[in-house]
KETIMAR-453257 format. One record per atom (N, C-alpha, C): x, y, z; chain; residue in one letter. Coordinates in pm, whole numbers. Atoms other than C-alpha are relative to their C-alpha. Layout:
N
<r px="X" py="Y" pz="Z" unit="A" code="A"/>
...
***
This chain:
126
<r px="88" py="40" pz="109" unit="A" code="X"/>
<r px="2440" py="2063" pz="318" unit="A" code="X"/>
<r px="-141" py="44" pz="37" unit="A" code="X"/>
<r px="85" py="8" pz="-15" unit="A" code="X"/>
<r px="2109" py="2193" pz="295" unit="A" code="X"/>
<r px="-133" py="-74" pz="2" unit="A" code="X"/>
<r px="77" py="84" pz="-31" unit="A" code="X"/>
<r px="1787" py="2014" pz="332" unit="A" code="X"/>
<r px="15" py="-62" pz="-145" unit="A" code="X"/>
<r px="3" py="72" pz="157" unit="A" code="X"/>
<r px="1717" py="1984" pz="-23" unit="A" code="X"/>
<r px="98" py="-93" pz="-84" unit="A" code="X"/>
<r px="-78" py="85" pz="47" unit="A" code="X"/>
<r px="2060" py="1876" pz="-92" unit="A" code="X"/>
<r px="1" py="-165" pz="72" unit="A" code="X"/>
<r px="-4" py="116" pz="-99" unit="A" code="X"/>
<r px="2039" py="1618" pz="190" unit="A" code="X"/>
<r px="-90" py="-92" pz="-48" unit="A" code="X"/>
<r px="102" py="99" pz="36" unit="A" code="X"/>
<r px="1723" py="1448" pz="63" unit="A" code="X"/>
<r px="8" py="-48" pz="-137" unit="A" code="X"/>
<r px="-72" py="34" pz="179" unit="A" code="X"/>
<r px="1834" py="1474" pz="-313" unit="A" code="X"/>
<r px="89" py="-118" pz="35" unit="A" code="X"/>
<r px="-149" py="85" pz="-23" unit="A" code="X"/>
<r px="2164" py="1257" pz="-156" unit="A" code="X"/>
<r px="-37" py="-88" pz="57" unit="A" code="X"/>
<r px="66" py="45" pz="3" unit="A" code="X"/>
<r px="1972" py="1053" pz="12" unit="A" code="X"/>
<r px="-113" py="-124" pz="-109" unit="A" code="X"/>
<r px="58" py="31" pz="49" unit="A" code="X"/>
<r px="1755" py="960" pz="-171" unit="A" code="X"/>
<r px="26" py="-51" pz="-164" unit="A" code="X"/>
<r px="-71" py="42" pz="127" unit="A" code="X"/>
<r px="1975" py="901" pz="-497" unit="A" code="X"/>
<r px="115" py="-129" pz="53" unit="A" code="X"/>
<r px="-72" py="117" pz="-95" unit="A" code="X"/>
<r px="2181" py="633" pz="-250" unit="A" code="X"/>
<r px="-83" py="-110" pz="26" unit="A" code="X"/>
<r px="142" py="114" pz="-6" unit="A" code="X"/>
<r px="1814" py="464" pz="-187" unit="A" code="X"/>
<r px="-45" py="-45" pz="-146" unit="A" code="X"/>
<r px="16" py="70" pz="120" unit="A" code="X"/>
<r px="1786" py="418" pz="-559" unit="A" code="X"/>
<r px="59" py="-52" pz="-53" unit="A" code="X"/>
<r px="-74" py="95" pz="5" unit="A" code="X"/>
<r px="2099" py="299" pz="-586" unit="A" code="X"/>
<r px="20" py="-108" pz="61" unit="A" code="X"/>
<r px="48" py="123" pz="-83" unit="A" code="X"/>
<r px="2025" py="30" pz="-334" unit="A" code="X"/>
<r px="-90" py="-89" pz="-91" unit="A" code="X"/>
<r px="98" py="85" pz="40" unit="A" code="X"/>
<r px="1710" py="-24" pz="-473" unit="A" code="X"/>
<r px="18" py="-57" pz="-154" unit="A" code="X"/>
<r px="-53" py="45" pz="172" unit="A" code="X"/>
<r px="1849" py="-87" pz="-841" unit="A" code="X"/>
<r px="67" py="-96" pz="-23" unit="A" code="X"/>
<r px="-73" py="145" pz="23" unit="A" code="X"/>
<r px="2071" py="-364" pz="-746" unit="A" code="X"/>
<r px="-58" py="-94" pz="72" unit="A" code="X"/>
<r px="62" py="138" pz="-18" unit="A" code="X"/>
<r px="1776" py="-587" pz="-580" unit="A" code="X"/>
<r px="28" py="76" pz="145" unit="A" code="X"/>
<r px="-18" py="-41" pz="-140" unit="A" code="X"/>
<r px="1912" py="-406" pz="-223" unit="A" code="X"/>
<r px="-113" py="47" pz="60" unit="A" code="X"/>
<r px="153" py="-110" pz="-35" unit="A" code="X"/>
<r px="1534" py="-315" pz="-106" unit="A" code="X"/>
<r px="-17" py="15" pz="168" unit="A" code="X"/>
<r px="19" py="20" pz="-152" unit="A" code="X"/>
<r px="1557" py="-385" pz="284" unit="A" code="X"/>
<r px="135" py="129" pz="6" unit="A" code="X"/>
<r px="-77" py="-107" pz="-38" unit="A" code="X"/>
<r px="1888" py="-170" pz="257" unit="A" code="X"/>
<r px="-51" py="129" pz="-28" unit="A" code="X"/>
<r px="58" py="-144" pz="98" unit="A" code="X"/>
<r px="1708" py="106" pz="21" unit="A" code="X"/>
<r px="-99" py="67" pz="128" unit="A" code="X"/>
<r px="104" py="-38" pz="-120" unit="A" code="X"/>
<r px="1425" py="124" pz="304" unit="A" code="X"/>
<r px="54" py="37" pz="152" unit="A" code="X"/>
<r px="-43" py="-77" pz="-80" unit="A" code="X"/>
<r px="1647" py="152" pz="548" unit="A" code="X"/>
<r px="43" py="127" pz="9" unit="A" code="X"/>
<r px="-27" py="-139" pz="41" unit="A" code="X"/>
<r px="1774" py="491" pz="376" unit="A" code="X"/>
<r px="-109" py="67" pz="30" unit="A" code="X"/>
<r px="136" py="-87" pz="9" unit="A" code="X"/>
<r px="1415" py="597" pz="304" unit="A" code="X"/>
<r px="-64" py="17" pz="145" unit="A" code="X"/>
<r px="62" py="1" pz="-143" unit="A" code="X"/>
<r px="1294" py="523" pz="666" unit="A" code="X"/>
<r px="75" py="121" pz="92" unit="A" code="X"/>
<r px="-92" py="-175" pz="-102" unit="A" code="X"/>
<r px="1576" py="822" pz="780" unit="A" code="X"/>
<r px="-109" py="101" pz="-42" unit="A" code="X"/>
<r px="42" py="-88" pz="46" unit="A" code="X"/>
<r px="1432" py="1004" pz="536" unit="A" code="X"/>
<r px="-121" py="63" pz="47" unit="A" code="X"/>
<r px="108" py="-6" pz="-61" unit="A" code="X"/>
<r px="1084" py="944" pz="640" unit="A" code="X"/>
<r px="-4" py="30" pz="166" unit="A" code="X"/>
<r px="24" py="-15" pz="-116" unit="A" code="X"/>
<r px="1130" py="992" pz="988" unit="A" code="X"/>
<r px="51" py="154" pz="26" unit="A" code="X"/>
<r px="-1" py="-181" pz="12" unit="A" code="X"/>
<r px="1244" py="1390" pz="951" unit="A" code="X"/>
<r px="-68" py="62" pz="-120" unit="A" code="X"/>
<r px="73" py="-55" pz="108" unit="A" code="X"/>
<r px="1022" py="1434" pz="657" unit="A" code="X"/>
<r px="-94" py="114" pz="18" unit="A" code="X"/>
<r px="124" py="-74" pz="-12" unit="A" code="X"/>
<r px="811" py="1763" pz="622" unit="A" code="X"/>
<r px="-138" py="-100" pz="-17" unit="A" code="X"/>
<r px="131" py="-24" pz="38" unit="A" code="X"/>
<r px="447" py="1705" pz="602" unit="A" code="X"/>
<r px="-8" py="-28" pz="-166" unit="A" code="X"/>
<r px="44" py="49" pz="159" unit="A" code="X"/>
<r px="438" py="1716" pz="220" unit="A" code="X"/>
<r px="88" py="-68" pz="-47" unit="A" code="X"/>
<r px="-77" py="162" pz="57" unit="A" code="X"/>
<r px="724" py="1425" pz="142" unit="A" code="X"/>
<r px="-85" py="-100" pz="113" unit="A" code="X"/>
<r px="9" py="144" pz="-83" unit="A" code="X"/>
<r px="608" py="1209" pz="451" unit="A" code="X"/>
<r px="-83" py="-118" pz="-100" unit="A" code="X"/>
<r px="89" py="89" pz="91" unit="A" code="X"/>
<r px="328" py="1000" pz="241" unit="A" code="X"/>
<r px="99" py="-93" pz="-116" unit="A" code="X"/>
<r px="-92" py="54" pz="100" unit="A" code="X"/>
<r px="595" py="981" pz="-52" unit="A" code="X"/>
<r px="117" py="-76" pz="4" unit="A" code="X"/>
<r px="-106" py="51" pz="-94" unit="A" code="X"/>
<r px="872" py="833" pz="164" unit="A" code="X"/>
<r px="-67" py="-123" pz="23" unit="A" code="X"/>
<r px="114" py="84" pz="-49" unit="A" code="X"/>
<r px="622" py="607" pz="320" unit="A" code="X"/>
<r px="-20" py="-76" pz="-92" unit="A" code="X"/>
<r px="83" py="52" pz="129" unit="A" code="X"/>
<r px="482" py="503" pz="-42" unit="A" code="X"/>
<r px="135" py="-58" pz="-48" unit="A" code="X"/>
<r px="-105" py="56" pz="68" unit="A" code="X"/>
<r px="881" py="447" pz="-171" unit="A" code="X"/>
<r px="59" py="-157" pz="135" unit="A" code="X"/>
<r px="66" py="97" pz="-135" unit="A" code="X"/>
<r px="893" py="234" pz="182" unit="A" code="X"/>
<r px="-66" py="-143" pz="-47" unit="A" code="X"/>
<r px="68" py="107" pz="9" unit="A" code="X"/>
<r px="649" py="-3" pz="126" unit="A" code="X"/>
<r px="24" py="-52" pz="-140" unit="A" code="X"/>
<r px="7" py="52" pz="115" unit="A" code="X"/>
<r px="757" py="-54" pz="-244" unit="A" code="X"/>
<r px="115" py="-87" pz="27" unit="A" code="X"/>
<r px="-102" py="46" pz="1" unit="A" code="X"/>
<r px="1070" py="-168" pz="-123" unit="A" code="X"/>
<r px="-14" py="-98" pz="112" unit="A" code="X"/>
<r px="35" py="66" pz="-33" unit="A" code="X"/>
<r px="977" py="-360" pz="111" unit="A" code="X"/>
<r px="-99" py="-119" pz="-47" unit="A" code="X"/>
<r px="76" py="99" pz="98" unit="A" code="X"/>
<r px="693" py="-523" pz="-87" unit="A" code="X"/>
<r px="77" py="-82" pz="-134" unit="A" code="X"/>
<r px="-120" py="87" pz="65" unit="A" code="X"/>
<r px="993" py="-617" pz="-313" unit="A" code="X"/>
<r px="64" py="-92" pz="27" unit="A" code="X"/>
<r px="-85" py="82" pz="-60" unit="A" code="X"/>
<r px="1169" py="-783" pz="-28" unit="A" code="X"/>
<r px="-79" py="-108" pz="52" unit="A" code="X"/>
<r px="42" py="95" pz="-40" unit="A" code="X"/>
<r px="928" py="-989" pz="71" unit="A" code="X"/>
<r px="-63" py="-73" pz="-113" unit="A" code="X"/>
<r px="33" py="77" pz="162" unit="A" code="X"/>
<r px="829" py="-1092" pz="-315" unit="A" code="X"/>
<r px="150" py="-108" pz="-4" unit="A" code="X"/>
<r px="-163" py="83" pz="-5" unit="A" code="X"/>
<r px="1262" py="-1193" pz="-323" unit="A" code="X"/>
<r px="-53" py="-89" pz="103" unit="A" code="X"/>
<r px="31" py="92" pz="-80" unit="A" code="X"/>
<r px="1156" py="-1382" pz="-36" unit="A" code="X"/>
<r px="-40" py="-101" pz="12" unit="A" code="X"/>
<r px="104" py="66" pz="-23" unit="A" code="X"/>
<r px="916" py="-1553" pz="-127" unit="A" code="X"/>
<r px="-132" py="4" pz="84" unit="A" code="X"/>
<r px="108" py="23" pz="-82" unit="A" code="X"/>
<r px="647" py="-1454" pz="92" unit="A" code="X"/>
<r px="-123" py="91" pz="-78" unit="A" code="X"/>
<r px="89" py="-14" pz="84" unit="A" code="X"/>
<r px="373" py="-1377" pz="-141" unit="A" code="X"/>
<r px="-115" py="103" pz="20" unit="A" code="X"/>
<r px="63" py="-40" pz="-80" unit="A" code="X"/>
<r px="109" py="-1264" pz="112" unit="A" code="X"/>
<r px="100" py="143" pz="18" unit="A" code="X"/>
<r px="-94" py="-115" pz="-104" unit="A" code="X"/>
<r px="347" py="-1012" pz="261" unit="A" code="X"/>
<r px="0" py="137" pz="-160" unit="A" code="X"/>
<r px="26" py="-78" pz="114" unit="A" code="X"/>
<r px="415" py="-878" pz="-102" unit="A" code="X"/>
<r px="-115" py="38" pz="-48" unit="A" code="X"/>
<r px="125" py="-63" pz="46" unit="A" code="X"/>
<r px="42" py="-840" pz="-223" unit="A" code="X"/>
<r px="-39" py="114" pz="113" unit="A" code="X"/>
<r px="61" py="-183" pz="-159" unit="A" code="X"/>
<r px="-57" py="-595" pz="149" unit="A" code="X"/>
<r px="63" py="98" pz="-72" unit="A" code="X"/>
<r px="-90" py="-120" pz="9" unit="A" code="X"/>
<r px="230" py="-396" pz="59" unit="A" code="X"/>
<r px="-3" py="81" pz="-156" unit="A" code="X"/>
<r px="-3" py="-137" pz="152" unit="A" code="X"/>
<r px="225" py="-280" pz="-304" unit="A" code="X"/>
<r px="-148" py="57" pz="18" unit="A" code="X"/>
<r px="102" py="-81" pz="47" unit="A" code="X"/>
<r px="-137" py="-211" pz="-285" unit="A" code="X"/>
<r px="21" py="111" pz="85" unit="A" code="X"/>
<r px="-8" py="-151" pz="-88" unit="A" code="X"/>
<r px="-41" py="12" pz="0" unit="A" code="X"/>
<r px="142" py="109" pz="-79" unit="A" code="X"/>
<r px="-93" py="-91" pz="19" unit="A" code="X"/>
<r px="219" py="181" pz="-170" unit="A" code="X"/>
<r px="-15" py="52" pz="-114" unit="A" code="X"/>
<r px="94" py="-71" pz="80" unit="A" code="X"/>
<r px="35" py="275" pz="-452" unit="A" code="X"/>
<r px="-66" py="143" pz="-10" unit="A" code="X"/>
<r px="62" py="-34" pz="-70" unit="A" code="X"/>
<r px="-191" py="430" pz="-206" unit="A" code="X"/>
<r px="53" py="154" pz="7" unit="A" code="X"/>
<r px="-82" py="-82" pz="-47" unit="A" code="X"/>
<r px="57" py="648" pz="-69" unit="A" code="X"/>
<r px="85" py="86" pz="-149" unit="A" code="X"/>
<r px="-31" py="-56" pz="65" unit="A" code="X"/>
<r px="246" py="739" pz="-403" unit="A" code="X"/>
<r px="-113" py="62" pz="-121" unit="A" code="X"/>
<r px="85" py="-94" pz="103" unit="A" code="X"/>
<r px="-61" py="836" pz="-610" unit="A" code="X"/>
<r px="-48" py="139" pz="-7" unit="A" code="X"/>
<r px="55" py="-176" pz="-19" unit="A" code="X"/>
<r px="-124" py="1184" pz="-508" unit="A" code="X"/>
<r px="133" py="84" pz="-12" unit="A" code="X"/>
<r px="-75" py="-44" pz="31" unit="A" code="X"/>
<r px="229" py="1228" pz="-597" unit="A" code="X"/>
<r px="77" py="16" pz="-170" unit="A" code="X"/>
<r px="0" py="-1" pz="107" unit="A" code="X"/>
<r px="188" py="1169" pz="-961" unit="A" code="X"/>
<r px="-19" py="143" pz="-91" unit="A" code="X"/>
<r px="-63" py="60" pz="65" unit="A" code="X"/>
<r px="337" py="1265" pz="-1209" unit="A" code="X"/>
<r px="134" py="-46" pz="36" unit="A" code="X"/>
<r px="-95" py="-33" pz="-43" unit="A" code="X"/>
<r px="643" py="1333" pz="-1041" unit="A" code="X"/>
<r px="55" py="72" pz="109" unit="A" code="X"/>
<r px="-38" py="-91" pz="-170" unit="A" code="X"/>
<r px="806" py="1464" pz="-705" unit="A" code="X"/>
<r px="156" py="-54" pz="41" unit="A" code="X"/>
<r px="-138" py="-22" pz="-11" unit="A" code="X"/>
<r px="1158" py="1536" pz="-617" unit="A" code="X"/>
<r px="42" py="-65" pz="-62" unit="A" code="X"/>
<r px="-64" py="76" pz="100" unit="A" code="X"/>
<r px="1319" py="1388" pz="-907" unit="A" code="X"/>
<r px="-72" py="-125" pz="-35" unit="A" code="X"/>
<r px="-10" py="121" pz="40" unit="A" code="X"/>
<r px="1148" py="1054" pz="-923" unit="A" code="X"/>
<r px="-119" py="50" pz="-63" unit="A" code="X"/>
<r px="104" py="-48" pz="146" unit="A" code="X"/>
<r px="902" py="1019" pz="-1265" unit="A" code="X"/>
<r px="-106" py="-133" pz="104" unit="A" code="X"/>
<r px="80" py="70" pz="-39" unit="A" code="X"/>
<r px="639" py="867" pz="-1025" unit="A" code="X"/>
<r px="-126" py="-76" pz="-40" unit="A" code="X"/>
<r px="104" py="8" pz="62" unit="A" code="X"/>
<r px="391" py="761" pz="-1279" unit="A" code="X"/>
<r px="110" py="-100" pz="-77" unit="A" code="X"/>
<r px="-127" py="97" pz="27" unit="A" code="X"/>
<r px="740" py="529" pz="-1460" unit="A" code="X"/>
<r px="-12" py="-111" pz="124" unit="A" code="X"/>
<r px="-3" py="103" pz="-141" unit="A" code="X"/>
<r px="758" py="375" pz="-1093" unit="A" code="X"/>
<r px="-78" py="-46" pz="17" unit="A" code="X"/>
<r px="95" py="73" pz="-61" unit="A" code="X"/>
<r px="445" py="267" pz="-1045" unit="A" code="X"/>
<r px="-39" py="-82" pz="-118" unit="A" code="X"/>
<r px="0" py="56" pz="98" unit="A" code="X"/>
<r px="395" py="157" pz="-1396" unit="A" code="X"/>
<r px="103" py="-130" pz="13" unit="A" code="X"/>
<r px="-173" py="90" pz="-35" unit="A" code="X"/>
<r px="746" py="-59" pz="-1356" unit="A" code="X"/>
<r px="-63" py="-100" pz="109" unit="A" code="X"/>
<r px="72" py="85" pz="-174" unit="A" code="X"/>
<r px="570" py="-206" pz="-1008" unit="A" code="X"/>
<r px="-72" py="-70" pz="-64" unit="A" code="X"/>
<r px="77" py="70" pz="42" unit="A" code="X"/>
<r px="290" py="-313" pz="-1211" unit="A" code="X"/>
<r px="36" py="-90" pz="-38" unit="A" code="X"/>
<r px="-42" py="102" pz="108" unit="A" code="X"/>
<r px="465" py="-499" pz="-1471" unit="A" code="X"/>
<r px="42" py="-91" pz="28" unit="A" code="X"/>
<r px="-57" py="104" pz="-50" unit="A" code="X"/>
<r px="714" py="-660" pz="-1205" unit="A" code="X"/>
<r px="-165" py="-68" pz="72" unit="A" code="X"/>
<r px="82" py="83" pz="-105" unit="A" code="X"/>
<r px="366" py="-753" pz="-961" unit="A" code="X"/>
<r px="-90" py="-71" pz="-80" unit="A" code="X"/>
<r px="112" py="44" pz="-3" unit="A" code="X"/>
<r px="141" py="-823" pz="-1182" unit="A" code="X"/>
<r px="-6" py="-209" pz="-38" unit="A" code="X"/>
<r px="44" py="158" pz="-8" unit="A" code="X"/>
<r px="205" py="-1190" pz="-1249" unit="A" code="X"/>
<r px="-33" py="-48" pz="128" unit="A" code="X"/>
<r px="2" py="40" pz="-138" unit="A" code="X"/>
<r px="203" py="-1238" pz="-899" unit="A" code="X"/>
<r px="-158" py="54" pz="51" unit="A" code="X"/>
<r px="158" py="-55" pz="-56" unit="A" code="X"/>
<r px="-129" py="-1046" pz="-862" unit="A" code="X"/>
<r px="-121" py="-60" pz="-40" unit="A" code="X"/>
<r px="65" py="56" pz="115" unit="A" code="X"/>
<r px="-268" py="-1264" pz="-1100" unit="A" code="X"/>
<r px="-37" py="-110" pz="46" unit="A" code="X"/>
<r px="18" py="106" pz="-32" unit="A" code="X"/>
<r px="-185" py="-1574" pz="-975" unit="A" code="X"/>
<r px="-112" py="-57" pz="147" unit="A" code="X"/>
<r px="85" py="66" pz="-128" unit="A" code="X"/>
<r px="-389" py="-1809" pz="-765" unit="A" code="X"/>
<r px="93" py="-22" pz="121" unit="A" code="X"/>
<r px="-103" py="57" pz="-112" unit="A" code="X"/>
<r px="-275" py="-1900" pz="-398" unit="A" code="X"/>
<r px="26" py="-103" pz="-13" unit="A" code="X"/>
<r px="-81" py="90" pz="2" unit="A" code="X"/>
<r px="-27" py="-2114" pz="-374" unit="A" code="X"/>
<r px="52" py="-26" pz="-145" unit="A" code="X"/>
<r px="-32" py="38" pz="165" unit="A" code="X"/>
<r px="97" py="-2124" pz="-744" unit="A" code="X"/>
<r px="43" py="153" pz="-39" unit="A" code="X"/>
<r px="-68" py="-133" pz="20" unit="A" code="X"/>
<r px="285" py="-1778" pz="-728" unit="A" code="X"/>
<r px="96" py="-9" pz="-57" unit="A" code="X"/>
<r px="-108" py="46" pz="10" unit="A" code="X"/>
<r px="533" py="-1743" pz="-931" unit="A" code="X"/>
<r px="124" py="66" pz="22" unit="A" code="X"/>
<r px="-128" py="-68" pz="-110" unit="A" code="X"/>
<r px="907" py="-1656" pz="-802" unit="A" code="X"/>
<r px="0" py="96" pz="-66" unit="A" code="X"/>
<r px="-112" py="-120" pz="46" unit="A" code="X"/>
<r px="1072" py="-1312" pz="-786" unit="A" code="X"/>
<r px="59" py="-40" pz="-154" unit="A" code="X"/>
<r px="-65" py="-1" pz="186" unit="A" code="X"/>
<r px="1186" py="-1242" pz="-1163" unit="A" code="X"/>
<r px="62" py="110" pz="-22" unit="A" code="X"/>
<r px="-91" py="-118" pz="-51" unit="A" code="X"/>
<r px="1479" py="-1007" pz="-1084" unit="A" code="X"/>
<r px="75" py="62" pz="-118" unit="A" code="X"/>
<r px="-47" py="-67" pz="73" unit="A" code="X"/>
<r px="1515" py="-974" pz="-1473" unit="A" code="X"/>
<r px="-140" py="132" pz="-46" unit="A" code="X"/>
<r px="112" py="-93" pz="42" unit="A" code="X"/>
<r px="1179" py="-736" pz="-1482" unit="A" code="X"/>
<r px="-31" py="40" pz="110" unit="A" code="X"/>
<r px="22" py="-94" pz="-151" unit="A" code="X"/>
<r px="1221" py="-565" pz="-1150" unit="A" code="X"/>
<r px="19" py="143" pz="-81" unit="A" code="X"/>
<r px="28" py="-123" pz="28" unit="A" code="X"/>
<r px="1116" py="-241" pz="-1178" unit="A" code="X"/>
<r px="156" py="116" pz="91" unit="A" code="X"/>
<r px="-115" py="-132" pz="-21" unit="A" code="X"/>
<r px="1391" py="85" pz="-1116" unit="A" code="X"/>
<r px="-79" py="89" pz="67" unit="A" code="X"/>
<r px="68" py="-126" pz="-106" unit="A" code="X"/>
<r px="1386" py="364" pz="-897" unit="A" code="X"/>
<r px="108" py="115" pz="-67" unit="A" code="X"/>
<r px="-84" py="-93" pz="111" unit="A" code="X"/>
<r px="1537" py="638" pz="-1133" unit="A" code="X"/>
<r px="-7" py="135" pz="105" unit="A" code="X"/>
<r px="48" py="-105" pz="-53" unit="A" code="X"/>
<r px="1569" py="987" pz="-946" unit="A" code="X"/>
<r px="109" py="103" pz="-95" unit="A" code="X"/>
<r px="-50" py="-75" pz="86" unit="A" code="X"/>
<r px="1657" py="1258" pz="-1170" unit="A" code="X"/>
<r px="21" py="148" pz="67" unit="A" code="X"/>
<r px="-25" py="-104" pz="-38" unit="A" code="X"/>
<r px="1704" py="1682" pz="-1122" unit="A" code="X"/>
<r px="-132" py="3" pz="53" unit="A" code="X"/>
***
């Protein structure tokens, strides 16, 4: 399998993780990925990373843990907008918003839970 196919396969296995709430498993995919990544995916790996993670610690409950992490993964996927290797990266981060922002909103201590019917998707297309 060549590279391209490898990270396409990959990386369509990490969105299937990440689509059924699986985000600690999804990151474990992406973290392969990221750790043989050229130079121009590393950031974007990194940026799908911390979204999924910042997911898992929202399911969690740990509130704190979730606000560090999306703003960093933002960070990392905005210079990959509109789109990069199949995923509509400008959909994803939009989707992030919608699930974080009550939570970004809220005051401390008065967060309100994971809402796993407006979790955002990780779509990866051709």
């Amino acid at each position: 399998m060549n590279d391209d196919a490898h990270i396409g396969a990959a990386l369509a296995r990490a969105a299937e993780l990440f689509n059924r709430a699986e985000y600690h498993a999804a990151h474990e995919v992406l973290d392969e990925l990221w750790d043989s990544a050229a130079q121009r995916d590393s950031d974007f790996f990194k940026g799908l990373i911390q979204a999924c993670i910042a997911l898992h610690h929202y399911q969690l409950g740990n509130p704190d843990g979730a606000r560090k992490l999306y703003s960093g993964h933002r960070q990392y996927l905005g210079p990959f907008l509109p789109a990069h290797r199949g995923v509509d990266v400008a959909r994803f981060l939009a989707d992030m918003q919608a699930s974080f922002t009550p939570l970004l909103r809220a005051r401390p201590g008065a967060e309100p839970p994971y809402e796993a019917l407006v979790r955002p998707r990780l779509e990866v297309g051709a």
